[in-house]
Backbone as CSV, one residue per row, in Angstrom:
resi,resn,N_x,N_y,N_z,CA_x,CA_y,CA_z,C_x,C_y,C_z
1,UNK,-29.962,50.042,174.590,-29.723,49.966,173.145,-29.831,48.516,172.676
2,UNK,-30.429,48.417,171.578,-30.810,47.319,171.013,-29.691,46.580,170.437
3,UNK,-28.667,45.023,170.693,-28.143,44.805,169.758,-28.342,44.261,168.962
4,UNK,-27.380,43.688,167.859,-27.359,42.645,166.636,-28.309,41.431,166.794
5,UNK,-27.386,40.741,168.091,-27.977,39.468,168.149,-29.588,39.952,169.087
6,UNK,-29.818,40.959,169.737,-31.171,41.039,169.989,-32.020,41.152,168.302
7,UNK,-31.884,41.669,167.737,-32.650,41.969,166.198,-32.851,40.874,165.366
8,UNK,-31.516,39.761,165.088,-31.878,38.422,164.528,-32.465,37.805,165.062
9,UNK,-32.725,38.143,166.856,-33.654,36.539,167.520,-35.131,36.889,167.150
10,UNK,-35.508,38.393,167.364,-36.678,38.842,166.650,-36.785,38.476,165.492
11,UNK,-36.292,38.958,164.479,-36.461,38.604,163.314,-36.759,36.692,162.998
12,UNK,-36.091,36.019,164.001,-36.049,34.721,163.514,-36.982,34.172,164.172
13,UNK,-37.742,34.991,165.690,-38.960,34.559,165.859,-40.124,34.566,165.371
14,UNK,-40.146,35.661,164.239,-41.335,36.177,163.583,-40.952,35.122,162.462
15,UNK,-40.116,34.735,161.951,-39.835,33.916,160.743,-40.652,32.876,161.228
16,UNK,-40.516,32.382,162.514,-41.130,31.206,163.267,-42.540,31.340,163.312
17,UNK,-42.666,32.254,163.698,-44.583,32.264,164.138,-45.176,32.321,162.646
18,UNK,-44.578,32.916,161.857,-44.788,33.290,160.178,-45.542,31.441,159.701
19,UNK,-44.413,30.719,159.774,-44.612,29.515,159.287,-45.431,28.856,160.511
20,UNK,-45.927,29.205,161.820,-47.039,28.375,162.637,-48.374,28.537,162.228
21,UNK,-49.175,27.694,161.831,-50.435,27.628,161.799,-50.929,28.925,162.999
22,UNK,-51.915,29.556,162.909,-52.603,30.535,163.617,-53.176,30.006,164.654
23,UNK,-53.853,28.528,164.359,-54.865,27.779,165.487,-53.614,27.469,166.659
24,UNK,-52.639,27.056,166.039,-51.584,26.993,167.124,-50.913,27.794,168.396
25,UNK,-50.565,29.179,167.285,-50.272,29.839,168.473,-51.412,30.487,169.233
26,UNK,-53.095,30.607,168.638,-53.887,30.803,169.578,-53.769,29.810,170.919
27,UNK,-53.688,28.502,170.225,-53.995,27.844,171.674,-52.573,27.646,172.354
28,UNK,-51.537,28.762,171.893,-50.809,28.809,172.989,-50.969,29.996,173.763
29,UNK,-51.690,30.909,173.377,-52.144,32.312,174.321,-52.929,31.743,175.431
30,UNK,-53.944,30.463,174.270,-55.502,30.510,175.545,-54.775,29.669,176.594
31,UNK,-53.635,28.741,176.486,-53.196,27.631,177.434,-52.302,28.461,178.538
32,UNK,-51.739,29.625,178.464,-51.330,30.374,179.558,-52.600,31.075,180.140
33,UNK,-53.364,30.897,180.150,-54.567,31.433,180.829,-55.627,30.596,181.314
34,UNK,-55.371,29.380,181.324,-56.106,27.874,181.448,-55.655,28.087,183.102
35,UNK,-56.856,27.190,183.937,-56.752,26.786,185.019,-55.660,25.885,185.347
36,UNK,-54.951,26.019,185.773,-53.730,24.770,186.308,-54.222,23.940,187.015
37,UNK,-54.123,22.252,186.962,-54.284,21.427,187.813,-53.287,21.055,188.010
38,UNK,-53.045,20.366,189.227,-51.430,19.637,189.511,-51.919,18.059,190.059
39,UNK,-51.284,17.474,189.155,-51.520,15.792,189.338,-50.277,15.070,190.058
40,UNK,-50.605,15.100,191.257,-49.802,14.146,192.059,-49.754,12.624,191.915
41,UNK,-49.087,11.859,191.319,-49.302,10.593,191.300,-47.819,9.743,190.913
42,UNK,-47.776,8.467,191.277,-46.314,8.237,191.258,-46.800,7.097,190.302
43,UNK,-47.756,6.378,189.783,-47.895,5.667,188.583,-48.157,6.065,187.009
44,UNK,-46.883,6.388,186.793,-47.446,6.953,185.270,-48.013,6.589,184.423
45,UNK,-48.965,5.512,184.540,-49.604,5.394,183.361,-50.871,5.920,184.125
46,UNK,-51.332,6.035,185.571,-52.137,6.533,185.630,-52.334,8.064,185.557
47,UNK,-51.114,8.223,185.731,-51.012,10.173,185.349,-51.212,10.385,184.309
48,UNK,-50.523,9.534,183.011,-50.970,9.757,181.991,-52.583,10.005,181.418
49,UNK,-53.414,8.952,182.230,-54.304,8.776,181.618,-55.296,10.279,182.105
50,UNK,-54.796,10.518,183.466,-55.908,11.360,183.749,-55.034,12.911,183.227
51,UNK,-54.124,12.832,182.778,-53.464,14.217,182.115,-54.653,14.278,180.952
52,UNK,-54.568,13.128,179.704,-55.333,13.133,178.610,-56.911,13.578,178.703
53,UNK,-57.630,13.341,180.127,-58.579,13.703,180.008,-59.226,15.081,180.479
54,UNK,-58.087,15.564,180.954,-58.289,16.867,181.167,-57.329,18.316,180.925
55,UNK,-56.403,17.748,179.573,-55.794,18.839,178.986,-56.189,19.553,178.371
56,UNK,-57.682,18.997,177.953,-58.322,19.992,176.971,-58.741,21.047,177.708
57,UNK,-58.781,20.926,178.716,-59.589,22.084,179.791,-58.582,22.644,180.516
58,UNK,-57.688,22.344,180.572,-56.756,22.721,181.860,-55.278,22.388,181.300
59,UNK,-54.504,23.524,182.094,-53.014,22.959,182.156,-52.529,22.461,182.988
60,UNK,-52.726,20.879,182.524,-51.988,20.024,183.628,-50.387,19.853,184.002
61,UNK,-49.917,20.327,185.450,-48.685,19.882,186.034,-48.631,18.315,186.866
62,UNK,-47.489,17.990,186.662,-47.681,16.701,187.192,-46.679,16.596,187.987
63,UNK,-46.944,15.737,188.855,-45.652,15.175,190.017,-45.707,14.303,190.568
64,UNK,-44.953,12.974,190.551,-44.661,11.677,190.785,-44.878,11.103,192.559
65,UNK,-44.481,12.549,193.196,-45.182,12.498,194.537,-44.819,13.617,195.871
66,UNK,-45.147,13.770,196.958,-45.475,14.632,197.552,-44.422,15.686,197.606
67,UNK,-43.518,15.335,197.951,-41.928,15.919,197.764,-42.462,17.164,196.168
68,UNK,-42.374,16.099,195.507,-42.102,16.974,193.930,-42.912,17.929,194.137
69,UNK,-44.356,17.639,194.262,-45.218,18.446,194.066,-45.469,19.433,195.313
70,UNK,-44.514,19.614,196.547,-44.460,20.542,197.358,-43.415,21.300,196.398
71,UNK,-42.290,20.960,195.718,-41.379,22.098,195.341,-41.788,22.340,193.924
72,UNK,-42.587,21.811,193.394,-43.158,22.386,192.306,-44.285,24.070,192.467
73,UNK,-45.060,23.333,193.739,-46.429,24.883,194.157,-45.158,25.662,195.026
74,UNK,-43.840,25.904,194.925,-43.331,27.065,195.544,-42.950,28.022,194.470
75,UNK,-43.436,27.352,193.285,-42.395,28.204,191.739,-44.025,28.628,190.938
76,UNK,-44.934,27.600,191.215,-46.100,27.684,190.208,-47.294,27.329,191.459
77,UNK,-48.676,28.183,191.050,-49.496,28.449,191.909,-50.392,27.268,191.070
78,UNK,-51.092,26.368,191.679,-52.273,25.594,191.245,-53.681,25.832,191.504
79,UNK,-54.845,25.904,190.397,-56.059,26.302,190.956,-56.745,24.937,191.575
80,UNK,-55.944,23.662,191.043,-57.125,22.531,192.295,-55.621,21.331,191.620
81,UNK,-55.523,20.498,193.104,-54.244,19.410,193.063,-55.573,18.179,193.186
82,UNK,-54.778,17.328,192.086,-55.274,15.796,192.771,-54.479,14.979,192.627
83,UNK,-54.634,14.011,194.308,-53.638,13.631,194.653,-53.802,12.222,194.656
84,UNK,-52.481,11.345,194.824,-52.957,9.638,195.210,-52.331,9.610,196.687
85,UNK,-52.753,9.011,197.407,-52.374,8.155,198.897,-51.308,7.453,199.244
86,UNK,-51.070,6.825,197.936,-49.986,5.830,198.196,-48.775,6.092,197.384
87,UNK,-47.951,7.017,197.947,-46.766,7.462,196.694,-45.225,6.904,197.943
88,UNK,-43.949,6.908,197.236,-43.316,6.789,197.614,-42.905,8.362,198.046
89,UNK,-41.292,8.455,199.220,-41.110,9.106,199.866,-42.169,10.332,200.501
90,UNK,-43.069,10.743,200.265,-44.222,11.319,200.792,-45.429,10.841,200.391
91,UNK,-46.265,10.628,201.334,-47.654,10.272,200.792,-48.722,11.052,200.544
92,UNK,-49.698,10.889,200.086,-50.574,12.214,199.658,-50.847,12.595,201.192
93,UNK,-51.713,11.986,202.250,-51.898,12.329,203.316,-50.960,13.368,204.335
94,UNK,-49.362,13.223,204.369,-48.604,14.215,204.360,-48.489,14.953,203.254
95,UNK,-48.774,14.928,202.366,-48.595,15.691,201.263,-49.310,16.999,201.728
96,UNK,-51.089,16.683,201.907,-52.095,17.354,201.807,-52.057,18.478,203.408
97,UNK,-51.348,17.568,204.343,-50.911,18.270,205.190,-50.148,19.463,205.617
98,UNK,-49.083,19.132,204.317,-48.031,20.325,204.386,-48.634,21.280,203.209
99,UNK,-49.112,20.777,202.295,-49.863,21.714,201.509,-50.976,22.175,202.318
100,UNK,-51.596,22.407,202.949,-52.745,23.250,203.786,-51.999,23.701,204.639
101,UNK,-50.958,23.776,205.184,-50.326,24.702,205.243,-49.709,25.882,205.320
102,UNK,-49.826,26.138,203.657,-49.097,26.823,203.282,-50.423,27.255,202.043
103,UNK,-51.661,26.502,202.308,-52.371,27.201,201.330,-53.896,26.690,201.578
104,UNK,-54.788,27.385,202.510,-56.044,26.758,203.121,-57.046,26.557,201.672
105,UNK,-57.209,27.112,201.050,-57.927,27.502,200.161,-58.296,26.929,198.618
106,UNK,-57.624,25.829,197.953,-57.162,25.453,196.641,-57.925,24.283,196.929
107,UNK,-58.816,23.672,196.057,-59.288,22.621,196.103,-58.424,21.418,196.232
108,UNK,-58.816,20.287,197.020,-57.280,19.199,197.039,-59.144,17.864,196.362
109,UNK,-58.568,17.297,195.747,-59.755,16.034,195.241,-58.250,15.010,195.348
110,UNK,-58.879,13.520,196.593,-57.785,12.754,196.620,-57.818,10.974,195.415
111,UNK,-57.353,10.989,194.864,-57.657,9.497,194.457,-57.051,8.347,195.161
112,UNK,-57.584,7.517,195.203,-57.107,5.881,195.700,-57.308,4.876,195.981
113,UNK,-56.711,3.704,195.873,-57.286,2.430,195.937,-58.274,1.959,197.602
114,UNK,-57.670,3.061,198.405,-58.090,2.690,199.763,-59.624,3.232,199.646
115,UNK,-60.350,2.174,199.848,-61.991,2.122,199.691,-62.538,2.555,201.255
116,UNK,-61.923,2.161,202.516,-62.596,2.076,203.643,-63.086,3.744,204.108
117,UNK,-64.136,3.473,204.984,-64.361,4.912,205.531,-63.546,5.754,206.471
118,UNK,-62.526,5.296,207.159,-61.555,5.496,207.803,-61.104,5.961,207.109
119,UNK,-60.122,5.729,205.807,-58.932,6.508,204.991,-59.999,7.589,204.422
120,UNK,-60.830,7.695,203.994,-61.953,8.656,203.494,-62.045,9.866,204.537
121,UNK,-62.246,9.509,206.016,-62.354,10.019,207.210,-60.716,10.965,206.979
122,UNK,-59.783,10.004,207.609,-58.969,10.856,207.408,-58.116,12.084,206.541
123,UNK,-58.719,11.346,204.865,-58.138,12.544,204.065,-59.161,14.189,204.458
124,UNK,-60.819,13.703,204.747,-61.433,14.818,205.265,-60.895,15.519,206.365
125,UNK,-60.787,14.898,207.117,-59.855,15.919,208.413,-58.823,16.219,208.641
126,UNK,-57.699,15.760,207.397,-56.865,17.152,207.119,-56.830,18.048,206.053
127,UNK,-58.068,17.818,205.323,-58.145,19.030,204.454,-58.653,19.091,202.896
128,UNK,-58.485,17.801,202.570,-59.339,17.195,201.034,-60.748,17.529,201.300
129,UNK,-61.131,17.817,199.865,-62.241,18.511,199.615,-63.081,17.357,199.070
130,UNK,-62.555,16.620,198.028,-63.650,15.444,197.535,-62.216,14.083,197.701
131,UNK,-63.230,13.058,197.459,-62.388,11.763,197.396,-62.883,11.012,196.605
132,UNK,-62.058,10.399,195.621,-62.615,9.417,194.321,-61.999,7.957,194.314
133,UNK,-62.198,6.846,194.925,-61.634,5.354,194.413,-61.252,5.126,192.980
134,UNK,-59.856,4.194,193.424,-59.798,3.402,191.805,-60.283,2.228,191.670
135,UNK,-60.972,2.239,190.736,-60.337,2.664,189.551,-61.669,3.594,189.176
136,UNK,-60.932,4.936,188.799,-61.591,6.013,188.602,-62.498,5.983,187.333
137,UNK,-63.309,6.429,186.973,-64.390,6.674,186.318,-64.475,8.388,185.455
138,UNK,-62.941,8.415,184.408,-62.744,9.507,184.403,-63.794,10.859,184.006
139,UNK,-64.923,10.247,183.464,-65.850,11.439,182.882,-66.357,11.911,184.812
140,UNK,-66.789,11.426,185.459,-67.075,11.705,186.571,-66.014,11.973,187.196
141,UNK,-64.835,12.119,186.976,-63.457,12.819,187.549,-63.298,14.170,186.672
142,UNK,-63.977,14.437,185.879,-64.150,15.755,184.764,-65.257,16.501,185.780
143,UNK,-66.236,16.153,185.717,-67.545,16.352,186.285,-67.042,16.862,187.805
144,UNK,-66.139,16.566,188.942,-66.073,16.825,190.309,-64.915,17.968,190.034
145,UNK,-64.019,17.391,189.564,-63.090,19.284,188.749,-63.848,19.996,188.654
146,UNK,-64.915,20.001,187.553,-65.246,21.489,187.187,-66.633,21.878,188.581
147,UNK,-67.206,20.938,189.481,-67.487,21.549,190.091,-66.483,22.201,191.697
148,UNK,-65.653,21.258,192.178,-64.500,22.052,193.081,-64.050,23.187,192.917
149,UNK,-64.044,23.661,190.814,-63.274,24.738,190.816,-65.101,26.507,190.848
150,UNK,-65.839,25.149,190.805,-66.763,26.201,190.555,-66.941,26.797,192.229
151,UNK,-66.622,25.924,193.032,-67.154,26.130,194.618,-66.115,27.175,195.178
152,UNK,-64.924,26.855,194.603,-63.248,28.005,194.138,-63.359,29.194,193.808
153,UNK,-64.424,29.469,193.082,-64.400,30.477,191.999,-65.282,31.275,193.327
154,UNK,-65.726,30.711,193.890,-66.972,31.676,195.121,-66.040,32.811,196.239
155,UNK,-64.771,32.505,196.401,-64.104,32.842,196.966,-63.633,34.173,196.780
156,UNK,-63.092,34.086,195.593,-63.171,34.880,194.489,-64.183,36.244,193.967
157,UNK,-65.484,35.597,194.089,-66.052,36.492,194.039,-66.778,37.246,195.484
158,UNK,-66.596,37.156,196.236,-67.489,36.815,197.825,-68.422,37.152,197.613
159,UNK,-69.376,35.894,197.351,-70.841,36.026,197.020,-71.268,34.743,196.761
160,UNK,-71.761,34.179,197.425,-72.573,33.349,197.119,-74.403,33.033,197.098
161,UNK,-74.540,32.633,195.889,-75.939,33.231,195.155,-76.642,31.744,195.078
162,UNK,-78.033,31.349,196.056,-78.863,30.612,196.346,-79.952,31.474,195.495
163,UNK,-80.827,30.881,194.510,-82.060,31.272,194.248,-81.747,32.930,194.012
164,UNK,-82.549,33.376,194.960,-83.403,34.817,195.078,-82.062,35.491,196.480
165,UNK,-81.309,34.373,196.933,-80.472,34.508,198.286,-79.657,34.790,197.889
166,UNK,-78.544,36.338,198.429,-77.547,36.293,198.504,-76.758,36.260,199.603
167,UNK,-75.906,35.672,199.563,-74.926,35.768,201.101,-73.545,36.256,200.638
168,UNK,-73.297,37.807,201.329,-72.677,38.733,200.849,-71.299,39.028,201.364
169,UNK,-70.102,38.985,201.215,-68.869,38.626,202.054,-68.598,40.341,202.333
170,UNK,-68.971,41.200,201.598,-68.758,42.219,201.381,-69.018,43.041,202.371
171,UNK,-70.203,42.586,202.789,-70.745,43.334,204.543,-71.462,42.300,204.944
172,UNK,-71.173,41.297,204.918,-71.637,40.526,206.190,-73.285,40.094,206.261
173,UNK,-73.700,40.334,204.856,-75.100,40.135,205.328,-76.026,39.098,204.236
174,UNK,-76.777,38.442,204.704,-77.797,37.466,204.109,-79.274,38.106,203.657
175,UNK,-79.406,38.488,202.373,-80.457,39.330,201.895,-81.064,38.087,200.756
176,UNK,-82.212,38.430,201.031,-84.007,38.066,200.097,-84.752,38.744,199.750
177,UNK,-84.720,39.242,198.307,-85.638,40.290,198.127,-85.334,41.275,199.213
178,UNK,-86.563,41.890,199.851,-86.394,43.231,200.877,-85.779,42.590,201.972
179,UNK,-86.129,41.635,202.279,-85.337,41.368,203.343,-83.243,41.222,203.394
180,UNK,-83.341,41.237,204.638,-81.747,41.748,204.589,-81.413,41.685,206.255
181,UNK,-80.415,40.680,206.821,-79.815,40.026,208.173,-78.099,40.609,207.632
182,UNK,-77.694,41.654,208.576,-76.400,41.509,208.885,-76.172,40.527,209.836
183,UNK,-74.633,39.876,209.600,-74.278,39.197,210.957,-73.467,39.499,211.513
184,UNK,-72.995,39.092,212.642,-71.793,39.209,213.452,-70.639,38.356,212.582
185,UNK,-69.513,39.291,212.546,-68.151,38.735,211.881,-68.119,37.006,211.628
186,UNK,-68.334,36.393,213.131,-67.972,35.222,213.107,-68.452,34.159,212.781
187,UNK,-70.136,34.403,213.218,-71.260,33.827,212.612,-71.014,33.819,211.160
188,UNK,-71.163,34.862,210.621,-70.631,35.118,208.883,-69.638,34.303,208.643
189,UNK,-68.636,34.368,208.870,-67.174,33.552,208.202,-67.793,32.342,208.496
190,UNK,-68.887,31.780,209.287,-68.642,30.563,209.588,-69.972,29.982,208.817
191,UNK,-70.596,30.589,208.406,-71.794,30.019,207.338,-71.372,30.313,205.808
192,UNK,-70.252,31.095,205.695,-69.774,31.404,204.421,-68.870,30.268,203.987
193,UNK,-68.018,29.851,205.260,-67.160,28.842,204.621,-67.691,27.432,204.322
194,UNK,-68.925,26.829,205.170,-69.564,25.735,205.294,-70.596,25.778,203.789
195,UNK,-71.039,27.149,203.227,-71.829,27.347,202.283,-70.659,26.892,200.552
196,UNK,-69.728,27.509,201.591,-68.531,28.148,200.155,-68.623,26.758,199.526
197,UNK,-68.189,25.280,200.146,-68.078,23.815,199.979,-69.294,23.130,200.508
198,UNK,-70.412,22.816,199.741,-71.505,22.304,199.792,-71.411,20.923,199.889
199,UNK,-71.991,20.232,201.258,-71.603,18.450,201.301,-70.149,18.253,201.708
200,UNK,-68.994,19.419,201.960,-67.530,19.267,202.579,-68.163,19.137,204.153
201,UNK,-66.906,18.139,204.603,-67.301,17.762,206.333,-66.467,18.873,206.756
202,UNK,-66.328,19.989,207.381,-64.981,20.359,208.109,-65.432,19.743,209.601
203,UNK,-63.944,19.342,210.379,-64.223,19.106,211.452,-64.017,20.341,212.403
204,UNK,-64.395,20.122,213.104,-65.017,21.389,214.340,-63.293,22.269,214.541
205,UNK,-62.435,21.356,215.062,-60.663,21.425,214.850,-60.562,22.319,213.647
206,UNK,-60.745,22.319,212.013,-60.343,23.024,211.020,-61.251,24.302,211.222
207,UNK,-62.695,24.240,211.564,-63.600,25.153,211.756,-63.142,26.722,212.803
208,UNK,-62.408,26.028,213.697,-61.577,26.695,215.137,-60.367,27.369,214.324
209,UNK,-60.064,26.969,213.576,-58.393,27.049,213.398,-58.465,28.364,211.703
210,UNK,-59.541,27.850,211.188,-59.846,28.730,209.944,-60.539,30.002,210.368
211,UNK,-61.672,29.597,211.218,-62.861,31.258,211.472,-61.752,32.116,212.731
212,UNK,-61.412,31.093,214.166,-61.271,31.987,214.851,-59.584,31.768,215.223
213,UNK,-58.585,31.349,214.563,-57.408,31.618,214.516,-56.589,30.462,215.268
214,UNK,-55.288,30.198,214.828,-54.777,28.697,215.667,-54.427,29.719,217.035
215,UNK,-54.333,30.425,217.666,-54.061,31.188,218.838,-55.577,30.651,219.549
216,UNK,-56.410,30.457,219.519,-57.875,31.187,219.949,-57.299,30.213,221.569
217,UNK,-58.609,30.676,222.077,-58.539,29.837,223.371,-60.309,29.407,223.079
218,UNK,-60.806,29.655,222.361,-61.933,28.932,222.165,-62.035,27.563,222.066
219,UNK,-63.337,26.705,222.172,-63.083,25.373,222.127,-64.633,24.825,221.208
220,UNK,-64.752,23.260,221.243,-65.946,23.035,220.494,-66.895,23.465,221.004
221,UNK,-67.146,24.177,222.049,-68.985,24.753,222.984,-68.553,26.202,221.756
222,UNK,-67.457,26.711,221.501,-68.053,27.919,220.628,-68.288,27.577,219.354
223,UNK,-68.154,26.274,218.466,-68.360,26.378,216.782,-69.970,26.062,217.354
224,UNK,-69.898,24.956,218.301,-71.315,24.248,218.718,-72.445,25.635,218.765
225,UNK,-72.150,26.562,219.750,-72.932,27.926,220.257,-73.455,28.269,218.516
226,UNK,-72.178,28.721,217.498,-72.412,29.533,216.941,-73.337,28.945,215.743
227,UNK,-73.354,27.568,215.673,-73.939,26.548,214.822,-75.315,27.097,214.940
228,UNK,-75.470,26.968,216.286,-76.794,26.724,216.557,-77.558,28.325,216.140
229,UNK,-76.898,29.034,216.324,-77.528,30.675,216.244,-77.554,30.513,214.943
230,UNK,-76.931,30.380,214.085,-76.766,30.065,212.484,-78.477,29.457,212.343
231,UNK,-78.685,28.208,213.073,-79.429,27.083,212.799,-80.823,28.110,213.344
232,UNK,-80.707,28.745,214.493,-82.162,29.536,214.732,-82.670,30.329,213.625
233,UNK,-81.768,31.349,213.212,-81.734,32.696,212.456,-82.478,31.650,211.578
234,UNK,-81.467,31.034,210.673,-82.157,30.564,209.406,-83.264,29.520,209.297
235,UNK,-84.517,29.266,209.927,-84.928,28.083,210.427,-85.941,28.012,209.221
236,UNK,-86.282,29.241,208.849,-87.276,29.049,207.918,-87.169,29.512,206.793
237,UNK,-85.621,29.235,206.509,-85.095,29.219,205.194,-84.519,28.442,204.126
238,UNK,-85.454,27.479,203.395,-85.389,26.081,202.189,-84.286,26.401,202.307
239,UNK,-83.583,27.110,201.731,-82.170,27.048,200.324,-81.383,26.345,201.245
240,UNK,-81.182,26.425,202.527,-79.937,25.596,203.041,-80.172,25.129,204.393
241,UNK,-78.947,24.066,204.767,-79.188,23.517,205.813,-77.447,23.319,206.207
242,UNK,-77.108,23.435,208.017,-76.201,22.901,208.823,-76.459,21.694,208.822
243,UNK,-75.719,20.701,208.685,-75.747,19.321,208.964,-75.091,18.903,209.602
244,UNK,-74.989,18.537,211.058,-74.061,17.598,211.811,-73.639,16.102,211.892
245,UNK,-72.504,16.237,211.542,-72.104,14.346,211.056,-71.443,14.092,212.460
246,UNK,-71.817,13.234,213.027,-71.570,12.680,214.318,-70.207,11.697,214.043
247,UNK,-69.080,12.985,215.351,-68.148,11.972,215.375,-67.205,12.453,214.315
248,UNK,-67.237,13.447,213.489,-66.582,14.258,212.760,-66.441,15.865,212.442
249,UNK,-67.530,16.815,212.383,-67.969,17.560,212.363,-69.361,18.555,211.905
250,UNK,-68.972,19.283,210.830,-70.638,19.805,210.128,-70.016,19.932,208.315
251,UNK,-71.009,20.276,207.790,-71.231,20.540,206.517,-72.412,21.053,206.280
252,UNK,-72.501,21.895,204.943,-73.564,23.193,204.734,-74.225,21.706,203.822
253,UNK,-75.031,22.127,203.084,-76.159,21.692,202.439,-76.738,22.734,201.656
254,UNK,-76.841,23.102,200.711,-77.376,23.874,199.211,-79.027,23.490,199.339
255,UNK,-80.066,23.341,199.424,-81.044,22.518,199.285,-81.818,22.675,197.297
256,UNK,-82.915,23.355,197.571,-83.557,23.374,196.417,-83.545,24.537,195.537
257,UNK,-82.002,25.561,195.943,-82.210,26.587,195.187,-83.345,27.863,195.985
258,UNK,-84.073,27.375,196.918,-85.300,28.012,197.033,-86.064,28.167,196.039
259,UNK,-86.443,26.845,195.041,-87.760,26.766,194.279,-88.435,26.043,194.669
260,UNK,-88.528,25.322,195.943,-89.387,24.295,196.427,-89.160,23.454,195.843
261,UNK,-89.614,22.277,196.250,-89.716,20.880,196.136,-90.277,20.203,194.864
């Protein structure tokens, strides 16, 4: 049963929305339906700045540093975090750690002053997807968002669409026109995930631990084996390429779409 004071808060909310501009409360419908980013950073004027450039697109959460922003993604789900390196009581690098975790899948893009290939190295091999120096270059920090979340969105759909190529999560198979390759389970998961993040290094370690489980007793002779069967099958196929980065692991390669050169 409805009471009193339930009927005046209605009534006094509609009094409210009555007097809001319309453009307003639209863009409060469309902003609960906006992609969430979560901005890890413990300098606020730099949070600030990169909140401003991407609220128009997104609902940005923010958090001062790793701590916060672990007990923030236990209440609220994020579609892509970016993080800084150098925060007090947690650093992004543990940050990104305990967040993969607890969530393989969410784009992580890291920012920071550390330029060398080493800190670059390491945010890749535990789990960052892109890495950007400061001082950032925010239209090209717009530009690597909307493609992380586009490489996101593949997941989502299981399908990923080269040219005339599809590679199909659905049954396992790589079709061209009439042509059409089922694969074996593992082979599949393992050209799907290297495809899913185009130019991402995974190292052979995340490769083991994502396709064939942290239990496996497998070792690097099986990502190596299965690389290579990947690398036969497809030999005379433009749209993509395995790439081995020596001393770290592999990454897929997108090539020309399959429109040639």
């Amino acid at each position: 049963m409805r009471t009193a004071a339930y009927n005046v808060d209605v009534a006094s909310d509609r009094r409210r929305r009555k007097n809001v501009p319309r453009h307003i409360l639209c863009s409060e419908r469309i902003k609960k339906a906006m992609i969430t980013v979560l901005v890890v950073e413990d300098d606020s004027s730099t949070r600030l700045v990169t909140k401003l450039h991407l609220k128009n697109e997104y609902n940005v959460v923010e958090a001062s540093n790793g701590v916060e922003a672990l007990e923030k993604l236990e209440h609220q789900k994020a579609d892509l975090v970016i993080a800084d390196v150098m925060m007090p009581k947690m650093d992004g690098y543990e940050f990104v750690k305990q967040f993969r975790m607890m969530d393989k899948t969410t784009p992580v893009l890291m920012m920071t002053a550390k330029k060398e290939w080493e800190d670059k190295k390491n945010g890749f091999a535990i789990g960052i997807d892109d890495y950007m120096t400061k001082p950032v270059h925010y239209e090209e920090l717009q530009w690597r968002v909307r493609a992380l979340l586009r490489r996101s969105q593949i997941h989502m759909e299981k399908k990923i669409t080269i040219g005339e190529l599809i590679i199909s999560e659905e049954d396992n198979t790589v079709s061209r026109g009439k042509e059409r390759i089922t694969l074996p389970k593992k082979e599949f998961d393992l050209l799907f995930k290297l495809l899913s993040y185009p130019k991402k290094v995974f190292t052979t370690t995340q490769l083991l631990d994502d396709i064939w489980g942290y239990e496996t007793d497998s070792d690097e002779t099986t990502v190596r084996t299965h690389i290579n069967r990947l690398r036969k099958r497809f030999a005379s196929y433009p749209e993509f390429e395995i790439v081995t980065v020596r001393g770290l692991g592999y990454r897929g390669e997108i090539k020309n779409n399959g429109c040639g050169k």
